[in-house]
N, C-alpha and C positions, 0 to 999 in steps of 0.2 A: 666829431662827426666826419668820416669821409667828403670825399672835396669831387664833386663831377669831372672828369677829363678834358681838356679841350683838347682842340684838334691837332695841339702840338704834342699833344701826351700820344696819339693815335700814333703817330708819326715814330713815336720810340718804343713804342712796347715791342715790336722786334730784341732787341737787346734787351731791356728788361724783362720779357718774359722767359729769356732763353738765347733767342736765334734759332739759326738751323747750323744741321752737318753736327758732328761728333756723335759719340755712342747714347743709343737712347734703349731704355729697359720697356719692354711692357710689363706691367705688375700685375694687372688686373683686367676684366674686361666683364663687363655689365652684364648680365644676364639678359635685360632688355634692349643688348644693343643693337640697333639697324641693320639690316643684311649688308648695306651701300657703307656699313663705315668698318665692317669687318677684315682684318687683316694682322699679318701677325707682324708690323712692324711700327710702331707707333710715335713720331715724334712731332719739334714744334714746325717742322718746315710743312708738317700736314695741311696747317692753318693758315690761314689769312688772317693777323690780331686785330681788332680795332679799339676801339676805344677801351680804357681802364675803367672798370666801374667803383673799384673801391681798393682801395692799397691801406693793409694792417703792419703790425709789427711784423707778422712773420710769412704773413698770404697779401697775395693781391688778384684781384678778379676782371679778368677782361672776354668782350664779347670777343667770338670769333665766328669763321666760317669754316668748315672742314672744304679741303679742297678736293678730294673724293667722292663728297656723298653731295655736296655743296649745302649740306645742312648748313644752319643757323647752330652754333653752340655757345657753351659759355665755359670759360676755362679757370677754373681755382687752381692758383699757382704756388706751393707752398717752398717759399726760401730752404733749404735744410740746412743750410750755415746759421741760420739766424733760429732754430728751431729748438728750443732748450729740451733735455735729453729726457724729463718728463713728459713731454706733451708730444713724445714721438708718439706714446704709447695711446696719446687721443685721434694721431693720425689713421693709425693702422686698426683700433680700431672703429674709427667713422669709415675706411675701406670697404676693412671685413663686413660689416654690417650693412652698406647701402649697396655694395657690391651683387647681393644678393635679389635684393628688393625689384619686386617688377609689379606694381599695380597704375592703373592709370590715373589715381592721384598724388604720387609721389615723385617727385621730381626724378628721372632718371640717372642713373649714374652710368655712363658710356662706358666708358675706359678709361686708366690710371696709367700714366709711365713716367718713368724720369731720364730725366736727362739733364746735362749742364746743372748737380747739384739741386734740382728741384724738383718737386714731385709735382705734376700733373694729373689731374681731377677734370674729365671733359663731362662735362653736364648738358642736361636736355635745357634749348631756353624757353623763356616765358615771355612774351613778346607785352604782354600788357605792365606786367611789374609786380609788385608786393601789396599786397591789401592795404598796409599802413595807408599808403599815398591815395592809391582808390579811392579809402574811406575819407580822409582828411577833402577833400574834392568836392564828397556830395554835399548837398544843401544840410546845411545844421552837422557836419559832418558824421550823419548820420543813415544807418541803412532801415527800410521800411522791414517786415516781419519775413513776406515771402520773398525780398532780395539775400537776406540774413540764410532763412534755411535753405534756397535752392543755388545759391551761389556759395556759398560756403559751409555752412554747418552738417546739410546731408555728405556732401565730398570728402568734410574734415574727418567726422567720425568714422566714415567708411575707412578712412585711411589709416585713423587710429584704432577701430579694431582688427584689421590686416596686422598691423604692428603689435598689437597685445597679442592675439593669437598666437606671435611667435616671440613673446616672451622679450619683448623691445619696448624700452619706453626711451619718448622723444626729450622729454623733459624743458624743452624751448619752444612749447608752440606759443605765437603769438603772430602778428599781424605783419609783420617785416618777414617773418618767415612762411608763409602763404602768398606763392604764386600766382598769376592768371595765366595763359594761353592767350595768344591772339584772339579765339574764340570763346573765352569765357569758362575754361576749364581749370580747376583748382588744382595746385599742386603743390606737395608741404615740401620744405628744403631744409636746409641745414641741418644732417646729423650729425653738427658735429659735437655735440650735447649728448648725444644718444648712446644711451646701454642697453646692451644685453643681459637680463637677469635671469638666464641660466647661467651666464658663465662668470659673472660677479656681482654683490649686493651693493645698491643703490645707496650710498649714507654720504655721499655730499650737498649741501648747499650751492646746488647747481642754476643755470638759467637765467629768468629777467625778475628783478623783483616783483613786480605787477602783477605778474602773474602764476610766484611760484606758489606752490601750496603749502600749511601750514606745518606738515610734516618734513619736507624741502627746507624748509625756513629755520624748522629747529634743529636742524643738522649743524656742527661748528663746521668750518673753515678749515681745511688740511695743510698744515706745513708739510707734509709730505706724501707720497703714491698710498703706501701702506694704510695709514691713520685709518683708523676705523673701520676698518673691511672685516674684523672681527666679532663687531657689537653687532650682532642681531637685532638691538633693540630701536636702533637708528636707523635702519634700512627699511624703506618704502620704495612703494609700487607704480605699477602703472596707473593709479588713480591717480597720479599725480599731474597726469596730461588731463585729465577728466577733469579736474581740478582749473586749472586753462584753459580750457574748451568756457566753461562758468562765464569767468573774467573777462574773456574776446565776446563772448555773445554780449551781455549786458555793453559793455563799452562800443561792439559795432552798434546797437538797438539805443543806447543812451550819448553816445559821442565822449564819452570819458570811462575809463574803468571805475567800478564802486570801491565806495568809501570802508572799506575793511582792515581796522589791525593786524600786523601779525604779531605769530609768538615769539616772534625772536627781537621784538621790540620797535620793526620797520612799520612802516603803511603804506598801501597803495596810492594813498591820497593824501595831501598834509590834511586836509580835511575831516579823514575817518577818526572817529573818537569812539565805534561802537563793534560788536565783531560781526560774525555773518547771523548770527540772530538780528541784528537791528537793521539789515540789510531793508534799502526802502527802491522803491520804483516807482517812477516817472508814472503816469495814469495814461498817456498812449503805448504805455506796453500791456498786453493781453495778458490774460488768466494764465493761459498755457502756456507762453513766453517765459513768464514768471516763475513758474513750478518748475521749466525745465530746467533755467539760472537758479534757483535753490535747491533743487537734488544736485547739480552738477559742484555747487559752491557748500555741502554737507560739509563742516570741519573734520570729520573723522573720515578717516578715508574708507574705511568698511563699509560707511552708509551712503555712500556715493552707487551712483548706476554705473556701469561699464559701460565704456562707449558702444557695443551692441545694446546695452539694454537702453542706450538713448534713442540710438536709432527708431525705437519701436514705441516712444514715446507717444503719447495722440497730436500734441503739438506739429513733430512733424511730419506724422501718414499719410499725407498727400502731398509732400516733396518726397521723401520717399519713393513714395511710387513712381510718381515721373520719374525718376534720377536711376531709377535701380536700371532700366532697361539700357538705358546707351550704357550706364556704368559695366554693363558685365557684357557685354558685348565687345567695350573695348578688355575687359579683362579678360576675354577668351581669346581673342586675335593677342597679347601680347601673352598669353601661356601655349599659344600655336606658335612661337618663336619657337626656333633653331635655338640649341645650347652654344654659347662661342666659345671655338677650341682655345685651349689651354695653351702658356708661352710655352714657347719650347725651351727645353732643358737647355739649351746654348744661351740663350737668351737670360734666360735667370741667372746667369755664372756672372755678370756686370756687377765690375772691383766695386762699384760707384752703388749698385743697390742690390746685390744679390741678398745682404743682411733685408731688408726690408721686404723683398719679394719673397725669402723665406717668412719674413714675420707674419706677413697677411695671410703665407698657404698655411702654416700651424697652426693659427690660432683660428681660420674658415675649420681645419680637420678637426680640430679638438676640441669644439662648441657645440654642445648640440643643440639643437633647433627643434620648439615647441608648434605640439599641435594651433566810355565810349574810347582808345588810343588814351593813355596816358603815361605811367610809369617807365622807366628805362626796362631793360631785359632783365636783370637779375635785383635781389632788396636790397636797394641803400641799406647804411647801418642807422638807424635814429639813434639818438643816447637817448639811454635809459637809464633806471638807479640799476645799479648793482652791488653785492654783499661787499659791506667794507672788508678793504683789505685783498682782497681778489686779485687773477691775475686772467690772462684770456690767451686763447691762442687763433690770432688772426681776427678778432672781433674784441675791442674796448669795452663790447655796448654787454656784453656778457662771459657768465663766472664758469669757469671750464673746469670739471673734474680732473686728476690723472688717473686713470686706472691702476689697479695694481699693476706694476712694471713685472713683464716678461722680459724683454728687449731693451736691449741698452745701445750705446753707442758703438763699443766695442763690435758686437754680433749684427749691427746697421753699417757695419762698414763705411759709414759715411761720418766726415770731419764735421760734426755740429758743435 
């Protein structure tokens, strides 16, 4: 488990983040990004560091301040010496993919540059923290019915059928990966789990145990990028976040995830001995509660509701309603954003990542795209199980895919 900073870590993350002065790339730049942090030249002297929130093998996370906009940010800093030449492929594409994203429950992604051999992720923050922590806090560490759907479950689904629509499954939701806002606003993070299934088939054994689905579960383990990108019969869907949606609800409503086998021979629980037929509930969860945790927890993924067709469940049409109006209010103010210009061709020529600024513009063109104060600013990582044998990139606590390799080391021009 990552280790909190003290204030002697604050003190150095200057050098371990980077520094300032030498050549920095912009690679990318948010769709959502703020008028106030616009500009076409992007490095770490931007910033003001502070504290480290979580240092992996190959990322480490720290709050910052833009000294421009004088937002509040949070910077994921990925090593690329340290970055093995597989899991470039999960960098560029968690870019390409959030790069895009603008709704008001998903964590922004600002802008991307490198500089000093590492690639920079400047992230919207979340000043309250990660659900996990919230929830472990309440009494019984437990959420009431109408905290459950109007603090989380209306904002989650909304956010998951934004992402289905466009043919993206997140495949890591869980509770560490769910945001708050200073004021109480929900935002899902981490894609770095996330595919695109137009532009490759889903067939790894991805995610947190707990929570993955039983089609998830029975996918093997890849010794390499390729491994099963060919079997059709392995590849699932975006039910598979429908599936997780199930397992967060009952566990915020019951204080533990339910006691369920998987197929692949794990449990959620040392306790579970029965499968989602035996599936039993606490007598202060409601009728509708209940119905909604057993369609979302169907074992067949066909028989599962889509995260729209949750939304419209009777459980929750009166969060619902409340949520829909500010929700698209702010989704209309952040679709009345300005497009942010593109790097300039000078700019992308950097010996140091021209490979990778081209990786992220090819593979953006050649995807196409479907119809009370508690926690720190970004999620700790909690340990979790994860699939034996695994490996992770920037995260212990979970199992990272490689996508089929496009990009190597060679055409990333960078020494990893």
């Amino acid at each position: 488990m990552p280790q909190r900073s003290s204030s002697s870590d604050a003190a150095t993350t200057d050098s371990a983040a980077g520094g300032e002065g030498g050549g920095s790339t912009l690679l990318a730049v948010g769709a959502g990004v703020p008028a106030a942090m616009r500009r076409p030249v992007w490095r770490f002297s931007d910033y003001r560091i502070g504290a480290r929130l979580y240092r992996g093998e190959v990322s480490s996370v720290y709050k910052a301040t833009c000294l421009h906009s004088g937002m509040r940010v949070v910077l994921k800093v990925y090593d690329l010496q340290r970055v093995p030449e597989n899991a470039v492929h999960t960098i560029v594409r968690e870019i390409r993919i959030h790069t895009d994203l603008v709704h008001p429950n998903i964590l922004a992604l600002y802008g991307v540059f490198e500089e000093h051999e590492r690639a920079v992720l400047v992230l919207e923050s979340a000043a309250r923290g990660d659900l996990f922590r919230i929830h472990r806090e309440l009494p019984g560490c437990r959420m009431n019915e109408d905290q459950l759907r109007a603090l989380v479950l209306v904002p989650l689904l909304e956010s998951l059928a934004y992402l289905h629509s466009r043919g993206i499954c997140h495949r890591d939701i869980k509770p560490e990966n769910l945001l708050l806002t200073a004021d109480w606003k929900l935002r899902v993070a981490d894609l770095g789990a996330a595919i695109d299934l137009n532009a490759e088939r889903a067939v790894t054994r991805t995610g947190t145990m707990e929570y993955m689905a039983p089609e998830v579960c029975r996918c093997p383990l890849k010794a390499g990028p390729y491994d099963n990108k060919d079997v059709p019969g392995l590849a699932y869907s975006t039910a598979a976040d429908v599936w997780s949606v199930g397992i967060l609800a009952f566990e915020m409503l019951v204080g533990f995830p339910p006691c369920i086998q998987l197929p692949c021979g794990r449990r959620v629980s040392a306790a579970a001995d029965a499968g989602v037929a035996g599936l039993s509930f606490p007598n202060f969860v409601s009728a509708g509660g209940q119905d909604f945790i057993t369609l979302a927890l169907a074992e067949r993924a066909g028989d599962r509701p889509t995260a729209a067709q949750l939304l419209r469940h009777p459980w929750l049409k009166h969060a619902v309603r409340i949520a829909r109006a500010s929700t698209a209010a702010a989704a209309a103010a952040a679709a009345a954003a300005q497009p942010p210009p593109a790097p300039s061709a000078a700019a992308a020529m950097s010996l140091r990542a021209a490979g990778l600024a081209t990786a992220i513009a090819v593979a953006t063109a050649t995807v196409p795209v479907a119809g009370q104060g508690l926690a720190p600013v970004t999620a700790p990582q909690h340990e979790r199980r994860v699939a034996s044998g695994s490996t992770s990139v920037g995260r212990m606590a979970t199992v990272r895919e490689a996508p089929t390799p496009a990009f190597s080391r060679s055409n990333l021009a960078v020494a990893i």
